[in-house]
C-alpha positions, 0 to 999 in steps of 0.5 A: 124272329122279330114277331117272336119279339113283338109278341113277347111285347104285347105279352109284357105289356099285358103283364104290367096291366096285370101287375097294376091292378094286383099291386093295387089290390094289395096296396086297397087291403093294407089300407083296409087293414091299416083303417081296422086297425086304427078303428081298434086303437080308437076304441082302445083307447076309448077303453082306457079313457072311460077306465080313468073316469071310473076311478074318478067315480070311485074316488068321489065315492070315497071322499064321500064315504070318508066325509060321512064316516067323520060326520057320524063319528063327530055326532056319535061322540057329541060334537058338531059334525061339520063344524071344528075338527070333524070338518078339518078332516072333511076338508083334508079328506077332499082337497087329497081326493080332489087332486086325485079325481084330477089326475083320474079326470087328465088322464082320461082326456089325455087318453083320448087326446092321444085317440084321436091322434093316433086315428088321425095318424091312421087315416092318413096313413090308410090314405097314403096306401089308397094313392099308392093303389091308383098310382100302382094301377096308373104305373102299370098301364103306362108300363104297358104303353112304353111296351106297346109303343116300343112294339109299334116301333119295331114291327114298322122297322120290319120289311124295311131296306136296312139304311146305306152306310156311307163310308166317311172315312175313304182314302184320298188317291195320292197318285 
């Protein structure tokens, strides 16, 4: 009976090896997917960032446009282009463009600003999961060991002479 025991034990030991390593298979594809992940995130934000910049892009070509369209109408009509009230618009018309193209220009570094720490994040989450795929690995063989030794333990004790109960407790003869 006690071999049955021991060979469970060898068989559990084994077990846990196994274990380790399928725990550290899956622990390797979530960091995987966790770095696909984080790739995605930053190329979305990437995304975003170059969409920000493009509308700065359109805002300049408007302000130019706008500017342009003042200057003709001001020659068209006899007067100095960019002199007087013709460059009072052009004035009015960049101030509000640029603070526009500010915003545009702010929010596609604040974009990738936030790229970057959500990467970041990522990483070292995606690390996080790589560790706990060594340790899960690590765990397993001690797991196995324990198992084992506990094994060796009990297949010494076999064949063994039980130990003499010594009897502490005997009564004193009162005759």
């Amino acid at each position: 009976m006690e071999y049955a025991a021991i060979a469970a034990s060898v068989a559990s030991a084994v077990g846990s090896v196994r274990e380790g390593y399928q725990r550290q298979a899956a622990l390797q594809q979530q960091a995987a997917m966790t770095r696909i992940q984080t790739e995605a995130q930053r190329l979305e934000s990437e995304r975003r960032a170059i969409q920000y910049e493009q509308q700065g892009t359109a805002i300049l070509r408007r302000i130019n446009m706008a500017n342009a369209a003042a200057s003709a109408r001001a020659a068209a009509g006899g007067v100095m282009p960019f002199e007087g009230s013709a460059a009072l618009v052009a004035t009015m018309s960049e101030k509000t463009g640029g603070r526009e193209y500010g915003y545009a220009t702010e929010g596609a570094g604040a974009t990738r600003r936030m790229g970057l720490v959500a990467a970041k994040l990522g990483e070292l989450k995606a690390d996080q999961y790589a560790q706990a795929a060594d340790t899960a690995v690590e765990s397993g063989w001690m797991n196995a060991a324990g198992k084992l030794g506990m094994a060796a333990f009990s297949y010494g004790k076999l064949g063994q002479a039980p130990a003499p109960v010594e009897d502490r407790f005997v009564q004193p003869n009162l005759m």
